[in-house]
N, C-alpha and C positions, 0 to 999 in steps of 0.2 A: 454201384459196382462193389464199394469197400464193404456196404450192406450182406449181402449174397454170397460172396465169397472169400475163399479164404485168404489169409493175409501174405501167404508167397505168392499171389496170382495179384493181389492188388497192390502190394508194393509203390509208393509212388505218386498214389492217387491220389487227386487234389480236392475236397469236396468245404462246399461251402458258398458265400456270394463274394462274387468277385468285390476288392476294395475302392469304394468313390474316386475319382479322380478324371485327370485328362487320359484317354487312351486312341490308339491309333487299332483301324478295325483293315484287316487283308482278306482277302478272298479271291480266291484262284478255283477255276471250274473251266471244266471241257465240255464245248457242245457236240452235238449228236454229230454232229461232219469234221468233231475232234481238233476243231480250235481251240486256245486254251484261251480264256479271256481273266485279266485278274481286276480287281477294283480295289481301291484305298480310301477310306476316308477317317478323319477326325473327327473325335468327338469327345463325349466324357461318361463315364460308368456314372451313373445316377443312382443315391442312396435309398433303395427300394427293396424290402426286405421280399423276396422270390418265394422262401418257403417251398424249396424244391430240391432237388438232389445234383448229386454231378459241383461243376464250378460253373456258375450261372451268373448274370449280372445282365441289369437292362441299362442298354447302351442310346443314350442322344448324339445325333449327328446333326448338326446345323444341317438344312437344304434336302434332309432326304429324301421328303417328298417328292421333292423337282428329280434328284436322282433319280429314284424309285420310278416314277413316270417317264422321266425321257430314258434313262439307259436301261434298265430293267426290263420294262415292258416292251420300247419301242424294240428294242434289241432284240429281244424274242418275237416279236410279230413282223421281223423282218426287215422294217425300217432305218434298221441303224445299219 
């Protein structure tokens, strides 16, 4: 964004890879029948150079898998 345009429009803007450490990841979303469902996990930013724009960082989460399969999916295919 800070690329493209001018600098009273991007004021602010964070760009770069996010810093190694522990971090805690939130995410809140509405489903189509306007439930709001949020999820939390921990984890850690992992030292891996992105080589991309925007604030970017590749995040490990102990168990995501297991997440990712039972809440994620099952949850959208109706089962949860």
């Amino acid at each position: 964004m800070a690329r493209a345009l001018p600098v009273e429009v991007t004021n602010g803007t964070l760009e770069g890879d996010i810093q190694p450490g522990l971090a805690t990841v939130y995410r809140l979303q509405s489903t189509a029948d306007t439930k709001l469902r949020a999820y939390i996990a921990q984890g850690e930013v992992i030292p891996v150079a992105t080589r991309s724009f925007g604030s970017i960082g590749i995040f490990g989460i102990k168990n995501m898998s297991r997440f990712y399969r039972h809440v994620l999916i099952e949850s959208t295919c109706g089962r949860f």
